[in-house]
VEXDREN-2710 file (C-alpha; in Angstrom, 1 decimal):
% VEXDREN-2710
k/r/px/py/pz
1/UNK/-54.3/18.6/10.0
2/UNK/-56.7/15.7/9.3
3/UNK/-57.7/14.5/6.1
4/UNK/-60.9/12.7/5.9
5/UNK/-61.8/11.2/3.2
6/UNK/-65.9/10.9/2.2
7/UNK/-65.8/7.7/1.3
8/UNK/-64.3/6.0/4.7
9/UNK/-66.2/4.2/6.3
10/UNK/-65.4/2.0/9.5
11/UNK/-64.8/-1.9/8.5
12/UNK/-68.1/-4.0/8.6
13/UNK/-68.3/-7.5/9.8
14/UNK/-67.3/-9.0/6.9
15/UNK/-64.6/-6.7/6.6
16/UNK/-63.6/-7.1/9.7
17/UNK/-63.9/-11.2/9.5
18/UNK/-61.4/-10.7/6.4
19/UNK/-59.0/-9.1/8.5
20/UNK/-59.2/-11.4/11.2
21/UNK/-58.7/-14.0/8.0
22/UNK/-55.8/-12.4/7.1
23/UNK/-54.1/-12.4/10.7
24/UNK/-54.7/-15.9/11.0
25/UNK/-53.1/-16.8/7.3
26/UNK/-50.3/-15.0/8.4
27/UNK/-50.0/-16.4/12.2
28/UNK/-50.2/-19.5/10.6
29/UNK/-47.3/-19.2/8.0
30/UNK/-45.4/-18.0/10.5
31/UNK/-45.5/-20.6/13.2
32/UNK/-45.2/-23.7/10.8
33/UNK/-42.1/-22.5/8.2
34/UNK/-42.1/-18.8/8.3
35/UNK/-43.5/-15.9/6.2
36/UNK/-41.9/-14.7/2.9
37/UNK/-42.9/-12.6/0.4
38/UNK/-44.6/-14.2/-1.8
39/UNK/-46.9/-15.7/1.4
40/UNK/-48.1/-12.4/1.9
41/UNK/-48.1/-10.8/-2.1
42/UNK/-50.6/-14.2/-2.3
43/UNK/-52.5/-13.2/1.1
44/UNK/-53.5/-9.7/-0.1
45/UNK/-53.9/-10.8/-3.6
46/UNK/-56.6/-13.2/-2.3
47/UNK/-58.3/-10.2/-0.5
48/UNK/-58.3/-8.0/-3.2
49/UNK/-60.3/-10.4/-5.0
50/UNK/-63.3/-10.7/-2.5
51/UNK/-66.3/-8.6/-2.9
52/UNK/-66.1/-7.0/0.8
53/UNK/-62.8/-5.6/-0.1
54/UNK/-62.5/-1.8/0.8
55/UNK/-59.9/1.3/0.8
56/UNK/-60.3/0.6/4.8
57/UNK/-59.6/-2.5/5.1
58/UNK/-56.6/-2.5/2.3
59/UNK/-55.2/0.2/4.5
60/UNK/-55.4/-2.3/7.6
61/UNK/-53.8/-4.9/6.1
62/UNK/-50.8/-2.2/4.7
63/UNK/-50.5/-1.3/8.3
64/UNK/-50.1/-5.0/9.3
65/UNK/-48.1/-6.0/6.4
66/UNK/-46.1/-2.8/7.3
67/UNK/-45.2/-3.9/10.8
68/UNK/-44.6/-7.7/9.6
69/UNK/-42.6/-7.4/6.7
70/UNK/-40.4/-3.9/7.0
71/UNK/-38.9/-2.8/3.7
72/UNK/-40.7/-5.5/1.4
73/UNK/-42.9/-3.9/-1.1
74/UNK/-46.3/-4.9/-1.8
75/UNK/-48.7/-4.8/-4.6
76/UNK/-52.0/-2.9/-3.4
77/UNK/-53.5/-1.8/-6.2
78/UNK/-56.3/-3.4/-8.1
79/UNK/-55.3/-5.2/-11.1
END
């Protein structure tokens, strides 16, 4: 079965040039000392705050944070 939400929309540009942001914060942290926690906590805190932010693209960056960081938890809620 596959839910579909009304709401989803595919990521837009800006969306997707947030994303892209994110990789690169995260590529970056990785090759100069490594990535912690707290790196990415700050990362998708920072996202969260912009006004392009969506239910898409916080799902993206789950799925990447997901992959990156297995068995961390994260804070993806809005504060």
């Amino acid at each position: 079965m596959e839910i579909k939400h009304p709401s989803a929309q595919p990521l837009n540009d800006d969306q997707k040039a947030l994303l892209e942001s994110f990789r690169s914060k995260v590529n970056e942290k990785i090759s100069s000392h490594g990535l912690t926690a707290a790196d990415v906590q700050s990362f998708v805190d920072e996202i969260k705050k912009h006004p392009e932010v969506s239910g898409a693209l916080l799902e993206e960056i789950r799925g990447e944070v997901g992959r990156l960081m297995q068995g961390q938890r994260f804070s993806f809620d809005f504060d």
